[in-house]
Each structure stands twice: as C-alpha cells, then as structure tokens.
C-alpha positions as CSV (number, residue, x, y, z in Angstrom):
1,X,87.9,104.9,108.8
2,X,91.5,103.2,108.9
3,X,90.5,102.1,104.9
4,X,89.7,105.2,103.7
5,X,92.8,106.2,104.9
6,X,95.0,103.4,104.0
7,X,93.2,104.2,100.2
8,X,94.7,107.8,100.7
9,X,98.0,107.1,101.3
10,X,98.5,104.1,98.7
11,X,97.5,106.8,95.9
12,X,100.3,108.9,97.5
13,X,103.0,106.1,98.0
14,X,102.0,104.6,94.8
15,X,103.5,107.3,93.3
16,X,106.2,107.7,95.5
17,X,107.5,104.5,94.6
18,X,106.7,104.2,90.4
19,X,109.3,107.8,90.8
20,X,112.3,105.6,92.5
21,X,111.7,102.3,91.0
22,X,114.5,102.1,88.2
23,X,113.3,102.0,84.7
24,X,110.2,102.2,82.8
25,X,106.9,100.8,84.2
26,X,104.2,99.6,82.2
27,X,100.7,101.1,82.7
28,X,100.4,104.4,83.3
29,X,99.4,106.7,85.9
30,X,96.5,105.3,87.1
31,X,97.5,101.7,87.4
32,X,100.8,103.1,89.7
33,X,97.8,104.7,91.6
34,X,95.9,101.5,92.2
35,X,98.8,99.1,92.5
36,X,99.6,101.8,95.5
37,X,96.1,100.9,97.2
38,X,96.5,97.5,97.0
39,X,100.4,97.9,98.6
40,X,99.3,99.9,101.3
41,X,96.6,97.4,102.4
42,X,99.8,94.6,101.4
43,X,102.2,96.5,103.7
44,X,99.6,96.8,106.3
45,X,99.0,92.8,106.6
46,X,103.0,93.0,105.7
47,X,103.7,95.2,109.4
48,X,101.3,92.5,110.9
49,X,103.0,89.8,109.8
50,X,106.3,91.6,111.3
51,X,104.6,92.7,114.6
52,X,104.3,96.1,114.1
53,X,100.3,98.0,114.3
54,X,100.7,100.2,110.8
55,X,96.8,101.1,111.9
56,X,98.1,103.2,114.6
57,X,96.8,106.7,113.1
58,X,97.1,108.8,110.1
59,X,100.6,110.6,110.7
60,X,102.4,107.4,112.2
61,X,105.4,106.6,110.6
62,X,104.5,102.7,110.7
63,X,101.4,103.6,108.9
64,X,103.7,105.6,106.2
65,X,106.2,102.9,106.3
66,X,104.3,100.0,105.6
67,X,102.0,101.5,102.9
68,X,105.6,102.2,100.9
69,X,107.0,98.7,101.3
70,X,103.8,97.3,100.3
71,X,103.5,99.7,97.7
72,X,107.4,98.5,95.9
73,X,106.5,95.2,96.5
74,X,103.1,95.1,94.3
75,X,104.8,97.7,92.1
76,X,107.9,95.1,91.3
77,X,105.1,92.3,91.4
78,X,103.8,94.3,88.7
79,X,106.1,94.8,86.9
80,X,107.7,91.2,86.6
81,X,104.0,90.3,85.6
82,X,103.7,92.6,83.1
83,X,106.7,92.0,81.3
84,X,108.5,95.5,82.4
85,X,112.2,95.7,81.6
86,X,114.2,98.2,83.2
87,X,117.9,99.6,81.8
88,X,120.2,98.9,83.7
C-alpha cells in the first residue's frame, strides 16, 4: 500500500517542486509528474539513507518531506540532463 501512496504524493510534489524550481523546465507536465514519482521513491531511499522511516503513514511529515527532496533532486537531475537553462 506504502507504493501506491508514495505514487500519489510524487504526482503532487512533482508539481510542487517544477512551480519553485527557477526557470524554465523542459518537458511538460507530465514528465514533472513522473520525475515526481521517481523523487518520492528517491527521497524515500534518500530518509533511509539519513535515518529517518518516510514510510511512517500517509499524513507524516517525513513522508511529505522526503517525497519533496527527492522530488528537487530528480527535477534538477533532470534538468542538467536535458540541457535546461534557467535565467538567472
């Protein structure tokens, strides 16, 4: 059940974090969406990594933590591999 959730909130912190990342990122909405899944399940192994259980539950602020700091770090991954620039 923890995936299904962990899919959930990627697609919301994906999106979170494509609105305060500076500049323009390449793809569109639906690759923010699924570089969010894939940083949620990053942040999750992330929290592990820093001792921290971001599987607690749903509503945990670990849970909502991690799954946005995974979600920036794919989305910056993302966008150095794609060739974004953003205006500084």
């Amino acid at each position: 059940m923890w995936i299904l959730s962990w899919i959930v909130i990627g697609l919301i912190m994906g999106a979170i974090a494509r609105a305060i990342m500076p500049g323009r990122a390449s793809g569109g909405w639906v690759v923010t969406l699924i570089v969010g899944v894939v940083g949620a399940f990053v942040g999750g192994f992330i929290g592990r990594a820093f001792g921290s259980d971001p599987n607690q539950e749903f509503w945990s602020f670990s849970t909502w933590f991690w799954a946005f700091i995974g979600s920036l770090v794919v989305l910056l991954i993302w966008g150095l591999i794609s060739g974004r620039r953003s205006k500084a």
